[in-house]
C-alpha positions in Angstrom: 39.7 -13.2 -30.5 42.4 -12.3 -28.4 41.6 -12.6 -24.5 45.0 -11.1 -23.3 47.9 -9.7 -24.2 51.7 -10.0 -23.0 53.3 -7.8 -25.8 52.8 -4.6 -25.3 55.2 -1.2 -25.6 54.9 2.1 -23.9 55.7 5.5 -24.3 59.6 4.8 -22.7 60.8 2.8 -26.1 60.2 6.4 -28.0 58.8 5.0 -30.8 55.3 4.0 -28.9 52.7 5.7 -26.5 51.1 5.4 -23.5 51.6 4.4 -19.8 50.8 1.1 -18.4 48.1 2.0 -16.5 46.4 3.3 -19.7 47.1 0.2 -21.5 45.6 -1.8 -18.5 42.0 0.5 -19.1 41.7 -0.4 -22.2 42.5 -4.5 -21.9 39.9 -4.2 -18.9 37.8 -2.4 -21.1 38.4 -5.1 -24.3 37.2 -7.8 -21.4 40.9 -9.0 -20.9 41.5 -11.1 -17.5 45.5 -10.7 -17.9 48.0 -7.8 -19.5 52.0 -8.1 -19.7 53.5 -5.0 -20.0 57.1 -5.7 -22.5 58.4 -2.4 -23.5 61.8 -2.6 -25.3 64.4 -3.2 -22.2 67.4 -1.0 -22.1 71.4 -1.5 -22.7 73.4 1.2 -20.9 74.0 3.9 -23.1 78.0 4.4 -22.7 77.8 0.3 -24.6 77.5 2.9 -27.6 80.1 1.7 -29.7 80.7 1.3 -33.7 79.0 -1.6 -33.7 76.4 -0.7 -31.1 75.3 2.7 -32.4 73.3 5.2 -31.1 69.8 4.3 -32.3 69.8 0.8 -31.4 69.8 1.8 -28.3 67.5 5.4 -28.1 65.0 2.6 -29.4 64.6 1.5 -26.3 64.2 2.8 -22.4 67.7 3.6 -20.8 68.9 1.6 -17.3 67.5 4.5 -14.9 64.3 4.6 -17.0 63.7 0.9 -16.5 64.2 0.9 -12.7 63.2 4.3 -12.0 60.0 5.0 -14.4 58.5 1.7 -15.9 58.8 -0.6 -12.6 57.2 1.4 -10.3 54.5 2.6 -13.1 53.6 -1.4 -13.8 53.4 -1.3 -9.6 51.5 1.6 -9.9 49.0 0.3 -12.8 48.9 -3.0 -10.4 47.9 -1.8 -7.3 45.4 1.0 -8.9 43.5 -2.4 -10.7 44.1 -4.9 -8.1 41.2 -7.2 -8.9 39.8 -5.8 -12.1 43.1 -7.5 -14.1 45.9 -9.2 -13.5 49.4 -7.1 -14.4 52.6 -8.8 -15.7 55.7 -7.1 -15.7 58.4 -7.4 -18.4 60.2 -6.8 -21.1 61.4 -7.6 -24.8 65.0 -8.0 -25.4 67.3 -8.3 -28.0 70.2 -11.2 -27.0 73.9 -10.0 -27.1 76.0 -12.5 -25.3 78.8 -10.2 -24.3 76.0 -8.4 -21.9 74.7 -11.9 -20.6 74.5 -10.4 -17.2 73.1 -7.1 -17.8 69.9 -8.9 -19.4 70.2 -11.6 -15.8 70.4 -8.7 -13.6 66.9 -7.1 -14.8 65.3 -10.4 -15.7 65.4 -10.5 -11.1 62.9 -7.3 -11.1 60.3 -9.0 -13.8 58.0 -11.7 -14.2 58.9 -12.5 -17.7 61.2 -11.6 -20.6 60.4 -11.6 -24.7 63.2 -12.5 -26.9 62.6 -9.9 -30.2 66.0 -10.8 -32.9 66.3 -7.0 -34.6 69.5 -7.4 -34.5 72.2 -10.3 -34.0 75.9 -10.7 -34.6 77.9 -13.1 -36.3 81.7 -13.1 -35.2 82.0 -9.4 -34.7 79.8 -8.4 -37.0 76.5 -6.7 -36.3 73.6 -7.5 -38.6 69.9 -6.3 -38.7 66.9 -8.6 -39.2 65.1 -5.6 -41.5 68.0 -5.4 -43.6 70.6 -7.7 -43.6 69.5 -11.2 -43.6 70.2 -13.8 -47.0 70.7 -17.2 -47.2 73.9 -17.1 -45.1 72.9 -14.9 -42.5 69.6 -16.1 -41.6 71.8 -18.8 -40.1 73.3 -15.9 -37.9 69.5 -14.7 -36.5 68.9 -18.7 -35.7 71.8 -19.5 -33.7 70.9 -16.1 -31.4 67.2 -17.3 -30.9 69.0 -20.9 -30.2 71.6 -19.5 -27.4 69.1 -16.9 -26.0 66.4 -19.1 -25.4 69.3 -22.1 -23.9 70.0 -19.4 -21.1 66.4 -20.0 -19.4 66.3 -16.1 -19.6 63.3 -15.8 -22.0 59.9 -16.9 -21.3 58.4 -15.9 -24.9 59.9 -15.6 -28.5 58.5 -12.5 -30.1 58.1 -12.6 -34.5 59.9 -15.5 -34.9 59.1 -15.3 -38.4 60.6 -11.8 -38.7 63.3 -12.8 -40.6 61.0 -13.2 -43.7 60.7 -9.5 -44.4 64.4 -8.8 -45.9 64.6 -12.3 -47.1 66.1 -11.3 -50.6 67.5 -13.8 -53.7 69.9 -12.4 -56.1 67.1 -10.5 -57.9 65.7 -9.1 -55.0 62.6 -10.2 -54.7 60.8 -12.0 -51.9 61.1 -15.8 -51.7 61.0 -19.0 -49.5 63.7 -22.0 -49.6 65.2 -24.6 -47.9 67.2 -22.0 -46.0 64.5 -20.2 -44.2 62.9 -24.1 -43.7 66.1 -25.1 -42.2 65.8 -22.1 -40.0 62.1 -22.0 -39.2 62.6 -25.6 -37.5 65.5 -24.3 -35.4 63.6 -22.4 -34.1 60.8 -23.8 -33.7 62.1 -26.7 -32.3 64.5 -24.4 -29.6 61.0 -23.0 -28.4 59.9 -27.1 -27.5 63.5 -27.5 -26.3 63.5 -24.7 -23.7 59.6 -24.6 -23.1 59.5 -21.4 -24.5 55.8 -19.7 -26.0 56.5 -18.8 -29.4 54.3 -15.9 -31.4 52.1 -15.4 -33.8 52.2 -11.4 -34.2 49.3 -9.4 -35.2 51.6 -6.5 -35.7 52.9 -8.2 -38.6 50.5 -7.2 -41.2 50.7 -3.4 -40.7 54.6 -4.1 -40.2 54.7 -5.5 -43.5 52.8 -3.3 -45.1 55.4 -0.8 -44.3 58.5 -2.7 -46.2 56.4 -4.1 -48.5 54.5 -2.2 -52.0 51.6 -4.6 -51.7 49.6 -5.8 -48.8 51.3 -9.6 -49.1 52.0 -10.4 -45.6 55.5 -10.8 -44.7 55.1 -12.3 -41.5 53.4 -13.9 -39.8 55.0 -16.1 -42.8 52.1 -18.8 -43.7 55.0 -21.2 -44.4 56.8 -20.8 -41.2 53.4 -21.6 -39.4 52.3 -24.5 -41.3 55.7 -25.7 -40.4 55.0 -25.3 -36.6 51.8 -27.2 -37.2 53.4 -30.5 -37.7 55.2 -30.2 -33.7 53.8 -31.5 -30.8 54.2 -29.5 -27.6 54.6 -25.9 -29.6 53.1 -23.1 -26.7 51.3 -20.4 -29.5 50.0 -17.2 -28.2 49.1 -14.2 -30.5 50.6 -10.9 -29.1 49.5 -8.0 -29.9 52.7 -6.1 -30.2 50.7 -3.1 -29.3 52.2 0.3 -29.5 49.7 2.2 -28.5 46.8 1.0 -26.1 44.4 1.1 -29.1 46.2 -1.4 -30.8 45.9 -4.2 -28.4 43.0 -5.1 -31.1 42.3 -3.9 -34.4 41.5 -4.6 -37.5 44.6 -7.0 -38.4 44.0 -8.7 -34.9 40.4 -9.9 -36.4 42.5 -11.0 -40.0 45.2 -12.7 -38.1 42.4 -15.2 -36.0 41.2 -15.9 -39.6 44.7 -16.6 -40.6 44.9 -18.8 -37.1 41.4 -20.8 -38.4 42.5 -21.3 -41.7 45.3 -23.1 -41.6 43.9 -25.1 -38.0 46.5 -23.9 -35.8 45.9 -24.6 -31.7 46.9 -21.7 -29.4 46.8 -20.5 -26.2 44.3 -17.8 -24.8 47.0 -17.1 -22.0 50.7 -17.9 -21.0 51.7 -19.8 -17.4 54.1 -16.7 -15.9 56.6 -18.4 -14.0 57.9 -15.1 -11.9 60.9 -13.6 -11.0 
């Protein structure tokens, strides 16, 4: 069962709940030795453009929000439970090369960063993971996760399998080919490159649920991960993707560790944070 936790969101991203320090309770009270806190990191709000539009970024904390609010509450959280846990700061991040130094800049004030593709651009073009992603631009999503990870930024790849939910043939329905094969060892094979920890996410059952009429999982994709089985030198870690401090475990958590046992995968109870 999972031991600790580096993916977790608070209140700040507006679609989650909770402080830090009320995250850290529970985890000490589930038994956990370590806790990353990875709330959704922030692009300045005047970026709003066409192609940057308003609720790509009000999904996320803003600049002063990140430096003002959510620092000095993980310092808060840290000092309050000095010796009862050990408290990560970071954040999850899309990648959008234009802003290369905006992600630098607050990568300096963390001990980690999560790369999380929602949304990627090919050319000029803005396309979403959830929506937008076939057989030409799952190629799109790959070579973001390939240039984000080759900019020693990210410590951790978040749902790399996330591309699976709106994976749609002609007819609509739901489907695996050599495209998302092809894709699935870029990736995989970027996170060995960089020495990147890639994730299984236990978020991804009720996340599927969501987009999906039955309860099929959509990710985390069993052929993406019986894929990852045949590399050597693949760093797995389950995260939690918690969104509320009650869903560092539950229910799916205990499925996903089935899921983990079943097909005979190795990971790791705990990631090696290298600092800021």
């Amino acid at each position: 069962m999972l031991k600790n936790n580096y993916h977790t969101h608070t209140r700040l991203c507006h679609h989650a709940g909770g402080a830090p320090i009320d995250y850290a309770l529970k985890a000490i009270e589930l038994g956990f030795s370590e806790l990353g806190m990875s709330d959704h990191g922030p692009l300045p709000r005047e970026l709003e453009t066409p192609d940057i539009p308003g609720e790509a970024l009000t999904r996320n904390m803003n600049v002063k929000e990140f430096y003002e609010i959510y620092l000095p509450e993980i310092s808060y959280a840290k000092e309050m439970l000095k010796g009862k846990i050990k408290i990560y700061s970071g954040i999850e991040t899309e990648y959008i090369e234009k802003y290369h130094e905006h992600y630098k800049e607050m990568r300096e004030s963390l001990d980690y960063m999560i790369l999380g593709v929602h949304w990627f651009y090919i050319g000029d073009k803005k396309y979403n993971t959830y929506g937008d992603i076939n057989s030409k631009t799952i190629y799109g999503y790959l070579d973001t996760v390939k240039k984000a990870l080759a900019t020693g930024l990210y410590d951790y790849l978040a749902h790399p399998d996330l591309f699976f939910i709106q994976y749609n043939k002609e007819l609509g329905d739901m489907y695996w080919d050599e495209c998302c094969e092809e894709v699935s060892r870029g990736i995989i094979e970027a996170c060995i490159k960089n020495d990147v920890y890639i994730e299984i996410n236990a978020n991804g059952p009720n996340n599927s649920r969501r987009f999906n009429h039955n309860t099929d999982w959509l990710y985390p994709n069993e052929h993406f991960w019986r894929i990852a089985k045949e590399y050597e030198g693949l760093k797995i870690v389950v995260g939690a993707d918690a969104h509320n401090p009650n869903s560092l475990i539950t229910d799916d958590t205990r499925l996903i560790y089935e899921f983990i046992d079943r097909l005979g995968l190795k990971v790791l109870d705990k990631i090696e944070i290298k600092g800021k």
